[in-house]
KEKE-3310 file (N, C-alpha, C; in steps of 0.2 Angstrom, whole numbers, plus 5000, padded with zeros to 4 digits):
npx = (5148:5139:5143:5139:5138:5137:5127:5122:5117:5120:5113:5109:5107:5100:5106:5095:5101:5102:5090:5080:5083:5081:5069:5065:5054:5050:5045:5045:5052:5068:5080:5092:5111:5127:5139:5151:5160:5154:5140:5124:5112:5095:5079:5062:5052:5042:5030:5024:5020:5010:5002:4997:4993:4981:4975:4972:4961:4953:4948:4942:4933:4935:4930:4923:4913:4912:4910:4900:4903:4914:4906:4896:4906:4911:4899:4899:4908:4907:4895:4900:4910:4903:4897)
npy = (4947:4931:4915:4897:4881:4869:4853:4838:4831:4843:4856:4872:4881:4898:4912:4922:4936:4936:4933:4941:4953:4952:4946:4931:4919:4905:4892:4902:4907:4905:4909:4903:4907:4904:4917:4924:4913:4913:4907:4911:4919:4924:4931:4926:4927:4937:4941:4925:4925:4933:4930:4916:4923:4929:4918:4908:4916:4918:4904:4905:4912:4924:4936:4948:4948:4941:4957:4963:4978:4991:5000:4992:4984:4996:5001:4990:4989:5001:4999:4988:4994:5006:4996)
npz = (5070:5067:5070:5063:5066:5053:5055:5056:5045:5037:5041:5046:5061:5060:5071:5083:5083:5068:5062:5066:5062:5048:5047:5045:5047:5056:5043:5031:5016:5010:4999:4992:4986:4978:4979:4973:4980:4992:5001:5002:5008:5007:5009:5008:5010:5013:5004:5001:5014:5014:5006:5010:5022:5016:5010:5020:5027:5016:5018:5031:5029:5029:5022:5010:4993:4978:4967:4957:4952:4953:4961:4970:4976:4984:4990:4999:5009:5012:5020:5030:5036:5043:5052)
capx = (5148:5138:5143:5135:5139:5133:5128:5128:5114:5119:5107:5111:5101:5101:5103:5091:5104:5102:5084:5075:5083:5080:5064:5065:5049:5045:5040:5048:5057:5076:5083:5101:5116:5134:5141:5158:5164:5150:5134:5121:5103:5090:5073:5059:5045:5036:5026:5022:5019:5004:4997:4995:4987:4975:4971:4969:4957:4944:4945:4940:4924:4936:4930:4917:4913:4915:4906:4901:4904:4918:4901:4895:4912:4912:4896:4898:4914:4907:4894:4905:4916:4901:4892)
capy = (4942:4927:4908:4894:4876:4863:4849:4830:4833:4850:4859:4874:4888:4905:4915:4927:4942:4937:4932:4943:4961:4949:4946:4929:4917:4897:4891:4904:4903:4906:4908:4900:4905:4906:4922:4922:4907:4913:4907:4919:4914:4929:4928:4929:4924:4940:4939:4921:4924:4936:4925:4911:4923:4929:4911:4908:4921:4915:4896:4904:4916:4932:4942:4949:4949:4943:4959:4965:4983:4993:5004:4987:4983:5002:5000:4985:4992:5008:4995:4983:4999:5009:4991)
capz = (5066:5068:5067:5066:5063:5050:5058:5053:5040:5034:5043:5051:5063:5061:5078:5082:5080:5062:5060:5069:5059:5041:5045:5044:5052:5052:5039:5026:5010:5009:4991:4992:4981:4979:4976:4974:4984:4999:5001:5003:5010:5005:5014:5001:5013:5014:4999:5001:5021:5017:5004:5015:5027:5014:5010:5028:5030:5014:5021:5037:5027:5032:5016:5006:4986:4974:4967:4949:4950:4959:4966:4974:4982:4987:4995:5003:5014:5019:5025:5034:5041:5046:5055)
cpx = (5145:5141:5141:5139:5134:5134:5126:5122:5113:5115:5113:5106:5104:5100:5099:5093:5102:5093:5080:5075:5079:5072:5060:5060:5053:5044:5041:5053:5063:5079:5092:5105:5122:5136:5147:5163:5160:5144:5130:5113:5099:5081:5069:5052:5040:5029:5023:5017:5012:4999:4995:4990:4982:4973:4966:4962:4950:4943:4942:4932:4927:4934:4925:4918:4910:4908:4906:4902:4909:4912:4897:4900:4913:4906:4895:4904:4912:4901:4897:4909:4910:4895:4898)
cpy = (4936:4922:4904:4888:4872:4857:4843:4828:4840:4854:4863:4879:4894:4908:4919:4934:4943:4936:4937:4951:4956:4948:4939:4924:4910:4897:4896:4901:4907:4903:4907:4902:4906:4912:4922:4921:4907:4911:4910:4915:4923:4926:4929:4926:4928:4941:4931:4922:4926:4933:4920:4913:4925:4922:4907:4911:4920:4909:4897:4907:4922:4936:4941:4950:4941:4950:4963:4972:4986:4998:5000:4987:4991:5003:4994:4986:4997:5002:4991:4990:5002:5003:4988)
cpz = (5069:5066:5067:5061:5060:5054:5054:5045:5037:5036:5047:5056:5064:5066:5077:5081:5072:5059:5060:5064:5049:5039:5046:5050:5049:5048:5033:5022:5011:5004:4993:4987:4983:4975:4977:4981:4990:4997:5006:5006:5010:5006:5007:5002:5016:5010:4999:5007:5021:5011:5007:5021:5024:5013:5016:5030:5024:5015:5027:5036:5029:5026:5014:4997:4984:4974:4958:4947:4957:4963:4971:4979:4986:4992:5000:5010:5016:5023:5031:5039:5045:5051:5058)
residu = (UNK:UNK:UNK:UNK:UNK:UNK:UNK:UNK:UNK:UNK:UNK:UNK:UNK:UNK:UNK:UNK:UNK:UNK:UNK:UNK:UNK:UNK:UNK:UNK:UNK:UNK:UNK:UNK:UNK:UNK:UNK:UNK:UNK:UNK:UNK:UNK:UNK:UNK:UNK:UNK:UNK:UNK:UNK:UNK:UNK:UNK:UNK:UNK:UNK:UNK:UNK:UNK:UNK:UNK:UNK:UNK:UNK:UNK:UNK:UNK:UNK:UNK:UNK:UNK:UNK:UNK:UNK:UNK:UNK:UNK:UNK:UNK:UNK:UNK:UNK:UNK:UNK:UNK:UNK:UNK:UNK:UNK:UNK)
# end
């Protein structure tokens, strides 16, 4: 069992025993509730984590399309894979 103190603005940190099995980055969401009498903190910053990197990835030009037939986008990938 892990413990950790609130400090003088509520803030607490999570050790790395508990972060690192949860999964738990920077910069993640943690949904908060109380379930009877305890408060629960549930990660929920996978789904957000990999949208942010596909974002990342067509503000930087990492992707091809849009394309108007899936036999377009099928030949546009065996290009890219086979170049």
């Amino acid at each position: 069992m892990a413990l950790v103190r609130v400090k003088s603005k509520f803030q607490v940190t999570l050790p790395v025993a508990l972060r690192r099995p949860a999964g738990v980055h920077v910069g993640d969401l943690l949904e908060a509730r109380i379930e009877r009498g305890r408060i629960t903190l549930t990660p929920k910053a996978l789904v957000d984590r990999r949208i942010d990197e596909g974002l990342a990835d067509i503000r930087a030009g990492r992707f091809i399309g849009p394309f108007s037939s899936a036999a377009e986008a099928m030949k546009a990938l065996r290009k890219k894979a086979s170049g």
